[in-house]
Each structure stands twice: as C-alpha cells, then as structure tokens.
mmCIF file as Biopython writes it, N, C-alpha, C and O atoms, coordinates in Angstrom:
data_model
#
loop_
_atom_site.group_PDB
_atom_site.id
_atom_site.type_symbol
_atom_site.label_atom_id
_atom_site.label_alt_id
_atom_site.label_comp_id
_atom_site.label_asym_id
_atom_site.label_entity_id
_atom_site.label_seq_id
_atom_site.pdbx_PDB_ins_code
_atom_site.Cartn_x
_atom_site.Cartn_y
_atom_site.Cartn_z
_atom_site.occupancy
_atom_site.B_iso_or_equiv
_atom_site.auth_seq_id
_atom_site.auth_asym_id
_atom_site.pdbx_PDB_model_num
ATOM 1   N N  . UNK A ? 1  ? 24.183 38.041 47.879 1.0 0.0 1  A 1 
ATOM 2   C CA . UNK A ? 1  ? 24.024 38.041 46.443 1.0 0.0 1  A 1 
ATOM 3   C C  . UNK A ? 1  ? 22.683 37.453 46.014 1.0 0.0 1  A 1 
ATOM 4   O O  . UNK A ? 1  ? 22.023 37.977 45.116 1.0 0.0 1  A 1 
ATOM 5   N N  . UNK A ? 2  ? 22.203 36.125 46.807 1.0 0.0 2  A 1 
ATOM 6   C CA . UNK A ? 2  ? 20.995 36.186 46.074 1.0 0.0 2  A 1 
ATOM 7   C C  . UNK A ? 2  ? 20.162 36.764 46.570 1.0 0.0 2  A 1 
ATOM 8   O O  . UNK A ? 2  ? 19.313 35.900 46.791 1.0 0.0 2  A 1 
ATOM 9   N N  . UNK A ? 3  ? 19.632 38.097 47.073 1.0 0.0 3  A 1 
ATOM 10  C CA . UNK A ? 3  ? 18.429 38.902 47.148 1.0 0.0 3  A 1 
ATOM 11  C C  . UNK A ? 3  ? 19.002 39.751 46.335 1.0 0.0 3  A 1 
ATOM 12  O O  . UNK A ? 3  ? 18.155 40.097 45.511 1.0 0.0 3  A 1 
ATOM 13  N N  . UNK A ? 4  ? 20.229 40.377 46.100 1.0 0.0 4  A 1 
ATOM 14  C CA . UNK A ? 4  ? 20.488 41.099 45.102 1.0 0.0 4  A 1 
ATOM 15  C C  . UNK A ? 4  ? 20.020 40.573 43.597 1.0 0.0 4  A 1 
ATOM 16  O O  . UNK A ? 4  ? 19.732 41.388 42.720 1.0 0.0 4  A 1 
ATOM 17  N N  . UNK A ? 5  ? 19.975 39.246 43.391 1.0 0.0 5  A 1 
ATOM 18  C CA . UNK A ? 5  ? 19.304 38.612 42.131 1.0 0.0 5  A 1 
ATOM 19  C C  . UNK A ? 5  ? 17.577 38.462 41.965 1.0 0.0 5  A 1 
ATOM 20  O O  . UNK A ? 5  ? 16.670 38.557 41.138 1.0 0.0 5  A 1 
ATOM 21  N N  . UNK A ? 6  ? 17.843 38.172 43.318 1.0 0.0 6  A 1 
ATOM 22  C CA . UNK A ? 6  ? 16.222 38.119 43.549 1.0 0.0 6  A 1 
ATOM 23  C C  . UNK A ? 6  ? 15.554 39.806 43.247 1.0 0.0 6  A 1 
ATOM 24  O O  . UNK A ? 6  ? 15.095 39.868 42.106 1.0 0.0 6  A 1 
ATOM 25  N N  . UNK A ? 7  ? 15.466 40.685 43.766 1.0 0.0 7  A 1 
ATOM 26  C CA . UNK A ? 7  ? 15.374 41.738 43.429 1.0 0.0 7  A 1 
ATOM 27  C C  . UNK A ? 7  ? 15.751 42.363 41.787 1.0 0.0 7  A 1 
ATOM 28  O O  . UNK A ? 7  ? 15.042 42.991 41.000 1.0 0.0 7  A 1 
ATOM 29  N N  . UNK A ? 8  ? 16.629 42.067 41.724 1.0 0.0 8  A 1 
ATOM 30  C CA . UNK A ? 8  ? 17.311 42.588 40.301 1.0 0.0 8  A 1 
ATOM 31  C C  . UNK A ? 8  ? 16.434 42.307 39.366 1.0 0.0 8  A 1 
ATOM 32  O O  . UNK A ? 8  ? 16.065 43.122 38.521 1.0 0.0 8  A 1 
ATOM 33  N N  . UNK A ? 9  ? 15.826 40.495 39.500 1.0 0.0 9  A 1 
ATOM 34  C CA . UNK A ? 9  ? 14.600 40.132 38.617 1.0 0.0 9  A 1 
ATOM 35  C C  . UNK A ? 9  ? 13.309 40.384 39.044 1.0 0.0 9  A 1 
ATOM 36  O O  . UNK A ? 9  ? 12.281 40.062 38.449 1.0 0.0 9  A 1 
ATOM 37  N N  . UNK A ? 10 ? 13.377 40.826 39.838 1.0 0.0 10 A 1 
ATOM 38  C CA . UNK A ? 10 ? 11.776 41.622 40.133 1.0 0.0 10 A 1 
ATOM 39  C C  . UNK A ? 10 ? 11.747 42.784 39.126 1.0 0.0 10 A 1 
ATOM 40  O O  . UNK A ? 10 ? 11.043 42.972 38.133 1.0 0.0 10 A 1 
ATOM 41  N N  . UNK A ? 11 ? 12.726 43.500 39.687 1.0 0.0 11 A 1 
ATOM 42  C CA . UNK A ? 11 ? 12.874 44.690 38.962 1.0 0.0 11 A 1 
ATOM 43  C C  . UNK A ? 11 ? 12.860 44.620 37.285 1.0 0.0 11 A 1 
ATOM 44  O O  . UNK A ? 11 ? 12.064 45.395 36.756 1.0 0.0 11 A 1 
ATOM 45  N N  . UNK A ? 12 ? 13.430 44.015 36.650 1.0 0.0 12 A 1 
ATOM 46  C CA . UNK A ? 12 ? 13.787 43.699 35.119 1.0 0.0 12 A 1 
ATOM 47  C C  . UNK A ? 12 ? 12.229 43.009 34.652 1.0 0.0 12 A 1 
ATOM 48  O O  . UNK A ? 12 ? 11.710 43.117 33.540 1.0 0.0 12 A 1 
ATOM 49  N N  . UNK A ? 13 ? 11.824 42.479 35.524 1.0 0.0 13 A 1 
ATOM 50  C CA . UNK A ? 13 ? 10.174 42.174 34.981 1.0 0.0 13 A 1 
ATOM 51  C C  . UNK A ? 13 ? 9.367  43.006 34.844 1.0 0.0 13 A 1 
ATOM 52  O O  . UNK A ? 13 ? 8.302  42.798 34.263 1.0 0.0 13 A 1 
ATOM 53  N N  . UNK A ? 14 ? 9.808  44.471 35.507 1.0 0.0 14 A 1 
ATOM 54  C CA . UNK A ? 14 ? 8.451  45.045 35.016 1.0 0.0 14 A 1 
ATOM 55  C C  . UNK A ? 14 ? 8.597  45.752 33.305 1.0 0.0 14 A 1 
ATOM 56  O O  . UNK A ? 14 ? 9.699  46.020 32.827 1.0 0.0 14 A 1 
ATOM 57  N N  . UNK A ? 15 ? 7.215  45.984 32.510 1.0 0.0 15 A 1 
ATOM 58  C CA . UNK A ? 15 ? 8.213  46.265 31.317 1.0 0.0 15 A 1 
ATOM 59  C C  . UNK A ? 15 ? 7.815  47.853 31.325 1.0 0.0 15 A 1 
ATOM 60  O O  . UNK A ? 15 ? 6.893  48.612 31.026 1.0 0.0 15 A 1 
ATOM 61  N N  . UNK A ? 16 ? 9.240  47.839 31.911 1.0 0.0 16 A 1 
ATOM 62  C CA . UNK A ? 16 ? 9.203  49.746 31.925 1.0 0.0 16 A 1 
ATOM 63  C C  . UNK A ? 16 ? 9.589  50.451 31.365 1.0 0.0 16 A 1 
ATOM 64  O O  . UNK A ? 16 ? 9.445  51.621 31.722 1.0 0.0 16 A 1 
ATOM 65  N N  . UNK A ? 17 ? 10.554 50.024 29.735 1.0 0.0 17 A 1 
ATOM 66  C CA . UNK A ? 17 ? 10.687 50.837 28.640 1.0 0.0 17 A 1 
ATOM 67  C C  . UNK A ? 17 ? 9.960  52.271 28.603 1.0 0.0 17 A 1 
ATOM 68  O O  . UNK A ? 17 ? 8.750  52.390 28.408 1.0 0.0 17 A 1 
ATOM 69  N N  . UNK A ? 18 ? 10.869 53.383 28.822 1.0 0.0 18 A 1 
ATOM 70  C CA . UNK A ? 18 ? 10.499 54.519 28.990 1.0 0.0 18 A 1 
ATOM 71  C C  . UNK A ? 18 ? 9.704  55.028 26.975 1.0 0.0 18 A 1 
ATOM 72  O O  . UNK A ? 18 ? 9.811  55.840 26.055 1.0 0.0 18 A 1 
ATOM 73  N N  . UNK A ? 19 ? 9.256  54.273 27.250 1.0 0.0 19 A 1 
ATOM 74  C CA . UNK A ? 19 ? 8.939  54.933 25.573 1.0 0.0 19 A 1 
ATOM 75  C C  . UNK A ? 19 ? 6.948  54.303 25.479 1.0 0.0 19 A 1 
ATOM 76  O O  . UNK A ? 19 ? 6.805  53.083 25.394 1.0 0.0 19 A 1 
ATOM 77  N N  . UNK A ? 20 ? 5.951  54.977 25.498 1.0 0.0 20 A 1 
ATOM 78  C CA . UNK A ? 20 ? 5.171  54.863 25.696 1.0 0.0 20 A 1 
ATOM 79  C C  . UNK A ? 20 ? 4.217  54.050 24.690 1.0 0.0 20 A 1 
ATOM 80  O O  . UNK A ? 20 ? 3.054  53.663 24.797 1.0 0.0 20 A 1 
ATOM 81  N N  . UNK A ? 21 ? 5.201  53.944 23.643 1.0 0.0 21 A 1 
ATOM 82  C CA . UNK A ? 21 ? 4.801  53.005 22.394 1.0 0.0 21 A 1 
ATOM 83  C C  . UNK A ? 21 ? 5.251  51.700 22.876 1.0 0.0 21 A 1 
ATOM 84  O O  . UNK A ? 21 ? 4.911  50.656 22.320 1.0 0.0 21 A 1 
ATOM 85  N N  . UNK A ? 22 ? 5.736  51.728 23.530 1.0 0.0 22 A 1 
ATOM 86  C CA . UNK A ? 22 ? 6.575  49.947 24.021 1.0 0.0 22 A 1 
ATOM 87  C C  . UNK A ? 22 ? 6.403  49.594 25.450 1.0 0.0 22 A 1 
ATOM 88  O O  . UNK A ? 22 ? 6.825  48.532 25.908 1.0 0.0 22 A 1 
ATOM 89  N N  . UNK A ? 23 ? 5.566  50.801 26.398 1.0 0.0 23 A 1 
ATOM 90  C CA . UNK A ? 23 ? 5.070  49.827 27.980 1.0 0.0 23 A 1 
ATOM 91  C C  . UNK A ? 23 ? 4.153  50.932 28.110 1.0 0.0 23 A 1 
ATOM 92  O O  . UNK A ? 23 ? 4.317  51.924 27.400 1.0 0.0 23 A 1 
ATOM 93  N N  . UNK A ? 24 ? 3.273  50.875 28.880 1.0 0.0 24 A 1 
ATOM 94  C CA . UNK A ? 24 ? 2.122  52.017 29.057 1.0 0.0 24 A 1 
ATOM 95  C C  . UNK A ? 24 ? 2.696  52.570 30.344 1.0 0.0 24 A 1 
ATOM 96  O O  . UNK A ? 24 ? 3.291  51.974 31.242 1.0 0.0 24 A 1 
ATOM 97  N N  . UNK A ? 25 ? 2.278  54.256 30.185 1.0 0.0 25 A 1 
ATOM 98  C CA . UNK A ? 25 ? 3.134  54.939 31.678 1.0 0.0 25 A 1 
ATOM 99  C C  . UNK A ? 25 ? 2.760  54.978 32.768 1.0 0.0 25 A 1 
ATOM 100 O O  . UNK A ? 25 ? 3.177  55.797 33.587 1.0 0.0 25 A 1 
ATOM 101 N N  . UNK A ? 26 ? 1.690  53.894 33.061 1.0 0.0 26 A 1 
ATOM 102 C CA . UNK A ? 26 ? 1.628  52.970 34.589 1.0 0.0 26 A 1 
ATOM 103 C C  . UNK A ? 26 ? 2.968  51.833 34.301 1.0 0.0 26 A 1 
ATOM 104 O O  . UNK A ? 26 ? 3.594  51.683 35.350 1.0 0.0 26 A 1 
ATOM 105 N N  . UNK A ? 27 ? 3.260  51.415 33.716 1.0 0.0 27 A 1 
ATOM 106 C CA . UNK A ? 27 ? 4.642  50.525 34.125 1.0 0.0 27 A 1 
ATOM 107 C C  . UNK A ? 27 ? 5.881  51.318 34.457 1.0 0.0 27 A 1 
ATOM 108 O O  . UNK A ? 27 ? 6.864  50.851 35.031 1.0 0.0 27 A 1 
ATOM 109 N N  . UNK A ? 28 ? 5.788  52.138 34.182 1.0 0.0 28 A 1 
ATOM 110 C CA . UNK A ? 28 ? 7.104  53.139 34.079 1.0 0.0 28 A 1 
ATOM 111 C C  . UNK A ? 28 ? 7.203  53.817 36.165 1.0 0.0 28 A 1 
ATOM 112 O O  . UNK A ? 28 ? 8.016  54.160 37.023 1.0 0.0 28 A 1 
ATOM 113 N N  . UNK A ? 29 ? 5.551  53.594 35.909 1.0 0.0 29 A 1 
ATOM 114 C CA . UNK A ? 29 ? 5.439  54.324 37.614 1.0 0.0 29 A 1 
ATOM 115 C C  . UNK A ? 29 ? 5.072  53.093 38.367 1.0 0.0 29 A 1 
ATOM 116 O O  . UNK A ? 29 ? 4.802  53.146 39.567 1.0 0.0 29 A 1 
ATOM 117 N N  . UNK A ? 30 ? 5.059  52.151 37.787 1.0 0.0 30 A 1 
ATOM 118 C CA . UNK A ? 30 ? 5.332  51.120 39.121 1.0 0.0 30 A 1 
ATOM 119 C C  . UNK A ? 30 ? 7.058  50.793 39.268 1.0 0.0 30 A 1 
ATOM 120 O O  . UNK A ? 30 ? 7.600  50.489 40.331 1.0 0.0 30 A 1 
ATOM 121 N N  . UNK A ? 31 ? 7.616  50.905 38.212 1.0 0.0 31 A 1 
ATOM 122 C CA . UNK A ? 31 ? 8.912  50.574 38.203 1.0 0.0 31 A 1 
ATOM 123 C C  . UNK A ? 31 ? 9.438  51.678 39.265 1.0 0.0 31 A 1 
ATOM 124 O O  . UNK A ? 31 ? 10.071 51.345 40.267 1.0 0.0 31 A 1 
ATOM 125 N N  . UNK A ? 32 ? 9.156  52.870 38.991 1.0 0.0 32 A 1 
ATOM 126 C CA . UNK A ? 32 ? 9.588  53.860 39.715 1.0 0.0 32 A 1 
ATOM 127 C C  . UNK A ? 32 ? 8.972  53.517 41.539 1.0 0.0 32 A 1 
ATOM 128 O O  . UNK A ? 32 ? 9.770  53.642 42.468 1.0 0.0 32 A 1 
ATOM 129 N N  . UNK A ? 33 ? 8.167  53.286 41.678 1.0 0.0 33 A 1 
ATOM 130 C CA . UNK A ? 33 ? 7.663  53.180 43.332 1.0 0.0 33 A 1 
ATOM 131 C C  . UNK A ? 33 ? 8.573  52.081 43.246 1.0 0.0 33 A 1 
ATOM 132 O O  . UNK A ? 33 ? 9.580  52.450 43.849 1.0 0.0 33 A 1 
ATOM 133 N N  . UNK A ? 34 ? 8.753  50.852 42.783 1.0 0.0 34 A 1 
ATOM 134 C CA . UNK A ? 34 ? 9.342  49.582 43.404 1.0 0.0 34 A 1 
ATOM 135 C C  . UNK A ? 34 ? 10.755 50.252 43.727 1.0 0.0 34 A 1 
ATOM 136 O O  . UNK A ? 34 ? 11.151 50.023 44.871 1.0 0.0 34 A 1 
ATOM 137 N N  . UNK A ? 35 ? 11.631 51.078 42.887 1.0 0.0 35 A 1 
ATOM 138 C CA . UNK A ? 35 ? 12.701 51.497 43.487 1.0 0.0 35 A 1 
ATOM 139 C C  . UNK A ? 35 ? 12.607 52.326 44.597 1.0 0.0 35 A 1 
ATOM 140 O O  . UNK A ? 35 ? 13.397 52.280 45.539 1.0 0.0 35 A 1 
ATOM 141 N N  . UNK A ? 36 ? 11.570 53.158 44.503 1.0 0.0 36 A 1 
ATOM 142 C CA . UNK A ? 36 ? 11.566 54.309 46.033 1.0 0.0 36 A 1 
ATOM 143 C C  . UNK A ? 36 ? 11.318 52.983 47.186 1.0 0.0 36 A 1 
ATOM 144 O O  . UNK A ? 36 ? 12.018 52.881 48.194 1.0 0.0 36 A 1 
ATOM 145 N N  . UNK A ? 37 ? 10.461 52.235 46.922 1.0 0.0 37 A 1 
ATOM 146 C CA . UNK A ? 37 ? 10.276 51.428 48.071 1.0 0.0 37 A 1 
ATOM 147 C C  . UNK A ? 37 ? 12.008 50.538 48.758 1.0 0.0 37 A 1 
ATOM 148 O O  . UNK A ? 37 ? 12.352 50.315 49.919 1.0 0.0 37 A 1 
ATOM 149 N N  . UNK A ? 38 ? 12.484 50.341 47.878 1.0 0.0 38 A 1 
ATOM 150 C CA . UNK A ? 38 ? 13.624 49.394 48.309 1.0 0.0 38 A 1 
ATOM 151 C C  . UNK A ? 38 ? 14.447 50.478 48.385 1.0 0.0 38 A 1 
ATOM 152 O O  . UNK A ? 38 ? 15.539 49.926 48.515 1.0 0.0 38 A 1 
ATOM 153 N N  . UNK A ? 39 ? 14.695 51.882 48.391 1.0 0.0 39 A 1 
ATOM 154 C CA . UNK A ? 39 ? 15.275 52.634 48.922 1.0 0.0 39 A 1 
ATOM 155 C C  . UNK A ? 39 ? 15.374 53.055 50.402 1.0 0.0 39 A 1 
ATOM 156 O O  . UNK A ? 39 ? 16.358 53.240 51.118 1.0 0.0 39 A 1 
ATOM 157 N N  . UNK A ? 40 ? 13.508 53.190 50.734 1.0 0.0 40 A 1 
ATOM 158 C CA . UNK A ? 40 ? 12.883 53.208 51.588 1.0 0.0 40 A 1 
ATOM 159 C C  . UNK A ? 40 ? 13.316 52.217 52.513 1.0 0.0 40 A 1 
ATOM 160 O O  . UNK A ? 40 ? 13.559 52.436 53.700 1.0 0.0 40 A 1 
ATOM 161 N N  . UNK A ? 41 ? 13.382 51.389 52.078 1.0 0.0 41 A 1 
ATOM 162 C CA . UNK A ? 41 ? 13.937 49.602 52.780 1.0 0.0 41 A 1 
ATOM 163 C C  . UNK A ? 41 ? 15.545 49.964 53.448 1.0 0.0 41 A 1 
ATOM 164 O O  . UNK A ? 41 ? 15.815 49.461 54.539 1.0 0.0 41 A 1 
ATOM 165 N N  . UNK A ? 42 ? 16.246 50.561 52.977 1.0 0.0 42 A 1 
ATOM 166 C CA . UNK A ? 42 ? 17.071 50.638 53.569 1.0 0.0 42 A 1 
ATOM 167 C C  . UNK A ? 42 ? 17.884 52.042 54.040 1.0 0.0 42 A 1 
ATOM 168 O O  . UNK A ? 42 ? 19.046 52.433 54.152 1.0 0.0 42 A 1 
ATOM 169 N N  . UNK A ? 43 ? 16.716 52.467 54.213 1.0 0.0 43 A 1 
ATOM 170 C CA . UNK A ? 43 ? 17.143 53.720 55.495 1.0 0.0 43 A 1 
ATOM 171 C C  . UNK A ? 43 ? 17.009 55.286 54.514 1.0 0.0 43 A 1 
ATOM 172 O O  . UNK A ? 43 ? 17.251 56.365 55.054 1.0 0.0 43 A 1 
ATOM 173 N N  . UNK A ? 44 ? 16.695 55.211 53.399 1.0 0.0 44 A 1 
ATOM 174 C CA . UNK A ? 44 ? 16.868 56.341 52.877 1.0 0.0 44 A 1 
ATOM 175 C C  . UNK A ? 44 ? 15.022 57.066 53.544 1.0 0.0 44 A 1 
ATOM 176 O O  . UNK A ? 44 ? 13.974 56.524 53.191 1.0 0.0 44 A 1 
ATOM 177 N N  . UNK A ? 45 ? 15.057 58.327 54.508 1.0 0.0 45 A 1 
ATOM 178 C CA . UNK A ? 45 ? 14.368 58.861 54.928 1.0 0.0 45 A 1 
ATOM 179 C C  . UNK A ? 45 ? 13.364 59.429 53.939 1.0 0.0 45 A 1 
ATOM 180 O O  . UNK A ? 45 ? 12.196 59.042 53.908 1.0 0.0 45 A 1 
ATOM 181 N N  . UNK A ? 46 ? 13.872 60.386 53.110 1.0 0.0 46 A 1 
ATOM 182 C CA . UNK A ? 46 ? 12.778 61.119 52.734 1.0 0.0 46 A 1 
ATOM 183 C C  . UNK A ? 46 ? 12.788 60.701 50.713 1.0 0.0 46 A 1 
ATOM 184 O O  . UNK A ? 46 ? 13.135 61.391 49.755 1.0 0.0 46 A 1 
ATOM 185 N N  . UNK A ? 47 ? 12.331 59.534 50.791 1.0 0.0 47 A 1 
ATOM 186 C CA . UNK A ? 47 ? 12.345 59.283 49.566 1.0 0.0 47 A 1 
ATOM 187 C C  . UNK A ? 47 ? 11.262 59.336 48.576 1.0 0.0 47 A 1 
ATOM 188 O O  . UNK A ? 47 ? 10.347 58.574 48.888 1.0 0.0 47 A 1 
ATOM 189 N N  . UNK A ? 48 ? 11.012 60.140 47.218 1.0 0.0 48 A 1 
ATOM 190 C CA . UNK A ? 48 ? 10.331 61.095 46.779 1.0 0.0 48 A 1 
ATOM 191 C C  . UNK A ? 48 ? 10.272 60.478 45.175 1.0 0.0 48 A 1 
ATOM 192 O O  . UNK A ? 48 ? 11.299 60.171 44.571 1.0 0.0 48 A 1 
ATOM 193 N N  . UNK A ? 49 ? 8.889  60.349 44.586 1.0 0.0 49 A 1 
ATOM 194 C CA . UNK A ? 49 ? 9.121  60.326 42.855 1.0 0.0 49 A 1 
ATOM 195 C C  . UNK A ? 49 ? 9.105  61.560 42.525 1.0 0.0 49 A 1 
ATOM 196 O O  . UNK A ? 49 ? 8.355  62.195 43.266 1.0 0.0 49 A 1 
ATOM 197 N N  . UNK A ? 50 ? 9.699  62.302 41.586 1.0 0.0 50 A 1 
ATOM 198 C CA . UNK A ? 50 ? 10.088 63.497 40.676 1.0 0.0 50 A 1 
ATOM 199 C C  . UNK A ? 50 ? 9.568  63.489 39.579 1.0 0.0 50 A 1 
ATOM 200 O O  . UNK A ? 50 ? 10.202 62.966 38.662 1.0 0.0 50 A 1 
ATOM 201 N N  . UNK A ? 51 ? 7.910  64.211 39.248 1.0 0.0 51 A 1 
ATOM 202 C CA . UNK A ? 51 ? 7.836  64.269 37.622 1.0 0.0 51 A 1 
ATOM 203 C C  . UNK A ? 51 ? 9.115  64.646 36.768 1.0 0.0 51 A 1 
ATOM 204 O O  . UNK A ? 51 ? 9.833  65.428 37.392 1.0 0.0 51 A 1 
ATOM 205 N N  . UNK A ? 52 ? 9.642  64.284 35.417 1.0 0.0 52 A 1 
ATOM 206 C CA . UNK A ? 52 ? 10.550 64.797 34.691 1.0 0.0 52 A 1 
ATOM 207 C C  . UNK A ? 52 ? 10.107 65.312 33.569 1.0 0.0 52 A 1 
ATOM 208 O O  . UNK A ? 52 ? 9.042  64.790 33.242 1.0 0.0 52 A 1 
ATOM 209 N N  . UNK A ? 53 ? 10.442 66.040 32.912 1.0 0.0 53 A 1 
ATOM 210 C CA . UNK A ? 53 ? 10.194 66.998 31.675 1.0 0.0 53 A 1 
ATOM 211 C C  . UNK A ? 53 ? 9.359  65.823 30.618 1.0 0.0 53 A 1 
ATOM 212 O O  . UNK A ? 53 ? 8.356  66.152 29.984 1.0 0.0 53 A 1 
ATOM 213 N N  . UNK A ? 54 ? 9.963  64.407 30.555 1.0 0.0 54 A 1 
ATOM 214 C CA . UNK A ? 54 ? 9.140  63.874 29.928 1.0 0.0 54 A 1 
ATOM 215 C C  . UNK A ? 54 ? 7.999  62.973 30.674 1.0 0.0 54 A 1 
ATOM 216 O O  . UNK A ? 54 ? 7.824  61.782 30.418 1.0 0.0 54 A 1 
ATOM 217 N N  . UNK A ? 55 ? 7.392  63.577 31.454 1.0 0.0 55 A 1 
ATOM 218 C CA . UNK A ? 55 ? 6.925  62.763 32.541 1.0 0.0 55 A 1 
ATOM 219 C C  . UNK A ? 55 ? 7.000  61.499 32.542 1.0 0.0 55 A 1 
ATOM 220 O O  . UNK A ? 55 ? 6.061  60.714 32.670 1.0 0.0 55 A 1 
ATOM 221 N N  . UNK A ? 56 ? 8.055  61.271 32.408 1.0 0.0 56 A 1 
ATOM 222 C CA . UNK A ? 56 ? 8.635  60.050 33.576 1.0 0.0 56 A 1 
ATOM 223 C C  . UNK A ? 56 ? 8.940  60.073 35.612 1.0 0.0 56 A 1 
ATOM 224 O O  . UNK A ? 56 ? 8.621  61.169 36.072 1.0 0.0 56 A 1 
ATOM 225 N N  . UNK A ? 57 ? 9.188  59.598 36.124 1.0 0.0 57 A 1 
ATOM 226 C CA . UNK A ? 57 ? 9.568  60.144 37.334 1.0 0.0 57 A 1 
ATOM 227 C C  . UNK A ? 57 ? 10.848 59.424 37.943 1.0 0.0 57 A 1 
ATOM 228 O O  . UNK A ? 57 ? 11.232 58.255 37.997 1.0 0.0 57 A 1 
ATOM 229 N N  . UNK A ? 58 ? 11.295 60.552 38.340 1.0 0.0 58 A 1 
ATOM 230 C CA . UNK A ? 58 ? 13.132 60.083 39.033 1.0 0.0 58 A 1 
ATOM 231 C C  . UNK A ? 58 ? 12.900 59.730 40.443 1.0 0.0 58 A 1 
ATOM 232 O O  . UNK A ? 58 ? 12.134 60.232 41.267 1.0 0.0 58 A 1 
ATOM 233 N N  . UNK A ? 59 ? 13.716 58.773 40.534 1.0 0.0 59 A 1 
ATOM 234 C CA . UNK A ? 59 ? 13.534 58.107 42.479 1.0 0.0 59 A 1 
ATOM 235 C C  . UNK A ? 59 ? 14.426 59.432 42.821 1.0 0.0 59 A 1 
ATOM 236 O O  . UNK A ? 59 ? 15.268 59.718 41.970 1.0 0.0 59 A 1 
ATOM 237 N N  . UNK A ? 60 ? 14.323 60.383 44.124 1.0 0.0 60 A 1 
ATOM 238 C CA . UNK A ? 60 ? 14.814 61.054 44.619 1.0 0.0 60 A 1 
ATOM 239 C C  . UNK A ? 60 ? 15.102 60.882 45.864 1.0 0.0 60 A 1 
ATOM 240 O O  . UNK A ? 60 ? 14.036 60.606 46.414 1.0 0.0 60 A 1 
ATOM 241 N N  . UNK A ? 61 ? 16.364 60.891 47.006 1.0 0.0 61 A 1 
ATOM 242 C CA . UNK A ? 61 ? 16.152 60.420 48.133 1.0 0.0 61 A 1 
ATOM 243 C C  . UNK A ? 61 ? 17.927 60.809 48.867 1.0 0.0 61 A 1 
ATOM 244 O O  . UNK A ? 61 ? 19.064 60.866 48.399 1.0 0.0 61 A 1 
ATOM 245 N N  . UNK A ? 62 ? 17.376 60.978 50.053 1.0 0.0 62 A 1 
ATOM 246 C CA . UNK A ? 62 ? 19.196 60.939 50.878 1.0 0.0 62 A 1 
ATOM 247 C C  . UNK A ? 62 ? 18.758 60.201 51.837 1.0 0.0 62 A 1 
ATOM 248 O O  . UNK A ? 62 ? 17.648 59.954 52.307 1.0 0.0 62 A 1 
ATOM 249 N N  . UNK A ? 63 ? 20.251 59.767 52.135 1.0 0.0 63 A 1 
ATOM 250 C CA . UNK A ? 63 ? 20.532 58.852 53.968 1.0 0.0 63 A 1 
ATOM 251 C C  . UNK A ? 63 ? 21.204 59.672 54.512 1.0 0.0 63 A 1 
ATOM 252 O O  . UNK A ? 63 ? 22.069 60.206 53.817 1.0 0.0 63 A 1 
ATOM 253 N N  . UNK A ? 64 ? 21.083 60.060 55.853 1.0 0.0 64 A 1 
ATOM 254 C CA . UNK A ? 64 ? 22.124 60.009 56.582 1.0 0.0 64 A 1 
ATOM 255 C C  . UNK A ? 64 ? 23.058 59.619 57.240 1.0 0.0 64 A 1 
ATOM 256 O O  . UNK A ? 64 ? 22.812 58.942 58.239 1.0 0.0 64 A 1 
ATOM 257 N N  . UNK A ? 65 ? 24.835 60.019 56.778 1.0 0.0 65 A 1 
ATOM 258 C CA . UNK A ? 65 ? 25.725 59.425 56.507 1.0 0.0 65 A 1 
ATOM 259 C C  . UNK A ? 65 ? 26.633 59.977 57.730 1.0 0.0 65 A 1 
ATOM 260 O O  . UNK A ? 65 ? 26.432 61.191 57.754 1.0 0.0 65 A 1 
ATOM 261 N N  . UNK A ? 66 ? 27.558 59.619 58.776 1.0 0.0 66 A 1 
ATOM 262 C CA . UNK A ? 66 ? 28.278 60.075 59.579 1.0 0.0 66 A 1 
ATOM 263 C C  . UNK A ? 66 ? 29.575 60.989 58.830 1.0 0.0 66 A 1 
ATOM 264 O O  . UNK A ? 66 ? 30.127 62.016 59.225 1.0 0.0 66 A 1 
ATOM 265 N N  . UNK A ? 67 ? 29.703 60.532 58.145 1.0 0.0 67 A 1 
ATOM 266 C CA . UNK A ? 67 ? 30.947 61.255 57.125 1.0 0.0 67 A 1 
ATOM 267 C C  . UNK A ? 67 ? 30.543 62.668 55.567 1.0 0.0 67 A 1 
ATOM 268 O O  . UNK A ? 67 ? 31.467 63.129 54.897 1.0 0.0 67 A 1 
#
C-alpha cells in the first residue's frame, strides 16, 4: 500500500486537467508517459500512447495472461 500511495501522489501532482485552459498539453503528455511507464514496470509488453480525437493520448497496452 504505500508505493501504491506513493505513486498515486506522483501521479495526482502532475496538473493534467484535460482542458487546455487549465494545464498546458505537455502536462497532459507527461501524465500520459508516467502511466505507460508504470505499465511498462509491470510487464505490460507493448505499451503505446494513442492520439485521441481531442488530442489527448490514451495509455494503450496488453500482458500476457495464462488464462
């Protein structure tokens, strides 16, 4: 639990308000790499940012799962 906190407030610090009047859209894309990275961290192989219609970008990614 606490790296889950520890992390959680990494994450919540950046100010990544998807709205470009309220964080500039370099915060929005560091927020986005810090999640691909800690995805990355735990085994997800091919993990990918996704421009989105409002260019924002979606963490994209699979593990492989025995089931």
């Amino acid at each position: 639990m606490p790296q889950a906190r520890e992390e959680l407030s990494e994450l919540v610090a950046i100010p990544s308000v998807a709205d470009a009047r309220l964080s500039p859209p370099s915060e929005f894309a560091r927020a986005a790499r810090w999640v691909a990275d800690r995805f990355a961290g735990v085994g997800f192989d091919d993990v990918d940012l996704v421009e989105t219609t409002d260019s924002s970008a979606a963490v994209v990614g699979s593990r492989p799962s025995g089931d």
